[in-house]
C-alpha positions as CSV (number, residue, x, y, z in Angstrom):
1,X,98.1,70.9,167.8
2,X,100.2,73.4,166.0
3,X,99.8,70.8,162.7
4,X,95.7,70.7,163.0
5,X,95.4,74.5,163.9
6,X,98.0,76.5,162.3
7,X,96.5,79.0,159.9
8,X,99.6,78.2,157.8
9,X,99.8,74.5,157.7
10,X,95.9,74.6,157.1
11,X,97.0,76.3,153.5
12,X,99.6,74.4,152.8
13,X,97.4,71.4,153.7
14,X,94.7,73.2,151.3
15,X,97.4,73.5,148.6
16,X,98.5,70.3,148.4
17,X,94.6,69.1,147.9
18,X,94.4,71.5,145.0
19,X,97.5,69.8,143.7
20,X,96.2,66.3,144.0
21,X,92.9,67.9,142.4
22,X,95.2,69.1,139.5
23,X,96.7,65.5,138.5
24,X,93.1,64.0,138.4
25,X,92.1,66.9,136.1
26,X,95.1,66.3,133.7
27,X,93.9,62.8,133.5
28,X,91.0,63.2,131.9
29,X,92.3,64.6,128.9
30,X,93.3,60.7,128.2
31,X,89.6,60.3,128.8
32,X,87.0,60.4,126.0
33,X,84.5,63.7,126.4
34,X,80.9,63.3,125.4
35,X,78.9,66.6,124.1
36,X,75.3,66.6,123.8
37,X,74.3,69.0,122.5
38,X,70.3,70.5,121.1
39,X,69.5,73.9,119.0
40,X,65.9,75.1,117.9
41,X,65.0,77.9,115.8
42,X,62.0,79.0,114.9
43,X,62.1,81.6,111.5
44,X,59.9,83.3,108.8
45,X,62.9,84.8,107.1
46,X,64.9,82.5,104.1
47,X,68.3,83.8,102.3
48,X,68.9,87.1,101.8
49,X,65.9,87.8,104.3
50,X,63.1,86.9,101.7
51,X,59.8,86.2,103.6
52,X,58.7,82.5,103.6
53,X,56.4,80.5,105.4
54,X,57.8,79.8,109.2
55,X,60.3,77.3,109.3
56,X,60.9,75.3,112.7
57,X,64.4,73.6,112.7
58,X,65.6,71.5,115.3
59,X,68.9,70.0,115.9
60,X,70.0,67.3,118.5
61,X,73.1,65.7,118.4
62,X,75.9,63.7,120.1
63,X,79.5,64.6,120.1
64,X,82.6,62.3,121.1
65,X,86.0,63.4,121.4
66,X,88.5,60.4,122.1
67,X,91.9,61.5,122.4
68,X,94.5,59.2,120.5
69,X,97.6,61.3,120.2
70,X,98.4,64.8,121.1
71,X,102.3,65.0,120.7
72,X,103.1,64.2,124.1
73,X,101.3,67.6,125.8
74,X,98.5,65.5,127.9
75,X,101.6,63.3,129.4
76,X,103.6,66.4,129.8
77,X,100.9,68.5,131.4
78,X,100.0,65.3,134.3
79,X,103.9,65.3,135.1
80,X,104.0,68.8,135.8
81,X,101.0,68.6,138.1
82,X,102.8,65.3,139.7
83,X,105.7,68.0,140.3
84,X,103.6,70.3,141.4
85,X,101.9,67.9,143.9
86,X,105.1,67.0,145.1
87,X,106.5,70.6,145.9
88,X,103.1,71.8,147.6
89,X,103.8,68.1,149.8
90,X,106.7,69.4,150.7
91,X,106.6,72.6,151.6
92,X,103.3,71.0,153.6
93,X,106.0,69.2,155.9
94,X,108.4,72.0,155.9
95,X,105.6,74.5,156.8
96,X,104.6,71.7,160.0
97,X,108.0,71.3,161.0
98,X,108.7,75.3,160.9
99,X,105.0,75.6,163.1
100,X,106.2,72.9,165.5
101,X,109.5,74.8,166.4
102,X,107.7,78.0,166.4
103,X,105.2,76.8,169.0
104,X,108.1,74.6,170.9
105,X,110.0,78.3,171.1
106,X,106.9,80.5,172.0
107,X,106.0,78.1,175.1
108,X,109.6,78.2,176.1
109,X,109.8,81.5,176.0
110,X,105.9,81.9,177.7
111,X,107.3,79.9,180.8
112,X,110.3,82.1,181.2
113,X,108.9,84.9,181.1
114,X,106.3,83.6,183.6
115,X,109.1,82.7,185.8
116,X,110.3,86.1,185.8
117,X,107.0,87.9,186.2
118,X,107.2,85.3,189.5
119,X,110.9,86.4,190.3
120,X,109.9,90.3,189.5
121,X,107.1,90.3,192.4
122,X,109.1,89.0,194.5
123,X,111.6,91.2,194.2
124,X,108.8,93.6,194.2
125,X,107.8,92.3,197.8
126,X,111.3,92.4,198.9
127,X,112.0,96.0,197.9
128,X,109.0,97.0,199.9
129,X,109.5,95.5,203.1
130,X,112.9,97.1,202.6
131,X,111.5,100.4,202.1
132,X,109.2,100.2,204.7
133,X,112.2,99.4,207.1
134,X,114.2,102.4,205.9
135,X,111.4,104.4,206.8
136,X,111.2,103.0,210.1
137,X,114.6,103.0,210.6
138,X,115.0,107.1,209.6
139,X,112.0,107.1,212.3
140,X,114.4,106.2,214.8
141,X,117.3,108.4,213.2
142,X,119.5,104.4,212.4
143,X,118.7,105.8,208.6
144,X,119.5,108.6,206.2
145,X,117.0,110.2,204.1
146,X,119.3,109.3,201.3
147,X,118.5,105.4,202.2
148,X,115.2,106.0,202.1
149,X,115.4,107.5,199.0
150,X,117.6,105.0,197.3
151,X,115.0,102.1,199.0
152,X,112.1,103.7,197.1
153,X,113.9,104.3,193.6
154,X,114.3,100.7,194.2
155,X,111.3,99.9,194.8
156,X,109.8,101.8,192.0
157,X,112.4,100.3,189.6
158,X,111.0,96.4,191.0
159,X,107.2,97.4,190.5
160,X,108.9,98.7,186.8
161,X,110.4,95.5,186.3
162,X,107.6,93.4,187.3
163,X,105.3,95.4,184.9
164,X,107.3,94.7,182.1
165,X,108.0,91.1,183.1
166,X,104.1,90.3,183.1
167,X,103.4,92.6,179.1
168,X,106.2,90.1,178.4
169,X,104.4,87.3,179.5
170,X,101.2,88.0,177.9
171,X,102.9,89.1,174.8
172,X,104.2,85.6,175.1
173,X,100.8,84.0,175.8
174,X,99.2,85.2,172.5
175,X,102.5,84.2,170.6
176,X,102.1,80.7,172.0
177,X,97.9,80.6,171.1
178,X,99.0,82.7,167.9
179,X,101.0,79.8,166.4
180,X,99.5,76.8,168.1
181,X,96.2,78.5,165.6
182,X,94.1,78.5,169.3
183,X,93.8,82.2,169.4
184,X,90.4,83.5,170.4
185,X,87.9,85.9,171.5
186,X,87.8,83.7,175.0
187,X,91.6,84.4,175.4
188,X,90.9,87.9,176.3
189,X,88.8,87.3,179.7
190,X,92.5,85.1,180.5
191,X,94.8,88.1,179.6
192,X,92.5,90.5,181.6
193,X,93.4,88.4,185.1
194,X,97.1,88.9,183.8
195,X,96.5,93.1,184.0
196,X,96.3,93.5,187.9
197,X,97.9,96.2,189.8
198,X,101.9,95.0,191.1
199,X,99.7,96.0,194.6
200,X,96.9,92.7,194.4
């Protein structure tokens, strides 16, 4: 996908067919040129602007330009654009490879940190019922208020973590869609079911 899609490879790709456009253009200066070519002018005026009757010249003509020799430049000139064919080729196959790995990475790293945005709520979950339970238990004087206390810090700190862990994840999202080149305007209605409260 990242080959078809990536805004990258598509200029390489564009590159190389401006390259391949380039040899076929230093071609044709082995090729003869025709010129056609037709003037008209219409004058009262002679030499040294003396007046004279009106004069209506036209010319219409034909000119061919067949290359024979040119020192070597027209052969020169079609191996450099060979050259440059080949480099824009490539750096067309280097620029696919590097998108490849990029988008192999960014779904690696989309699916970890989905897994910890999984692991943070539940840690999330766990620190609650925790908290809820120190509560209870200072209730029923088993628990200090300092246990309580510590219990919500961790709490907080889980609900923290698990905020971070899902902006990681969608950070991670649009990297993936970034360098697979499927990036859109639809995207955003996904990314806005990712930003609900650590609560739903």
């Amino acid at each position: 996908m990242a080959e078809r899609n990536n805004q990258q490879v598509r200029a390489r790709r564009y590159a190389l067919e401006a390259a391949e456009e380039s040899i076929s253009e230093r071609r044709g200066a082995y090729m003869p040129r025709v010129n056609f070519f037709a003037t008209r002018q219409e004058s009262n005026l002679g030499f040294d602007n003396r007046f004279l009757g009106d004069i209506d010249t036209t010319y219409v003509g034909v000119d061919v330009t067949i290359p024979i020799y040119a020192g070597g430049t027209n052969r020169a000139r079609e191996s450099e654009a060979r050259a440059q064919r080949n480099i824009a080729e490539n750096e067309l196959r280097q620029t696919e490879l590097d998108a490849n790995a990029s988008v192999r990475s960014a779904f690696l790293q989309q699916q970890s940190s989905k897994l910890l945005s999984e692991a943070a709520g539940r840690l999330v979950d766990s620190t609650r019922l925790f908290s809820e339970a120190a509560q209870q238990g200072f209730e029923l004087g088993t628990v200090t208020n300092v246990d309580v206390l510590n219990a919500l810090r961790d709490q907080f700190q889980a609900e923290r973590d698990l905020q971070r862990a899902r902006y990681e994840q969608i950070n991670f999202l649009l990297l993936l869609k970034h360098e697979a080149g499927t990036l859109n305007a639809g995207d955003l209605i996904e990314i806005s079911s990712l930003m609900v409260s650590p609560d739903a």
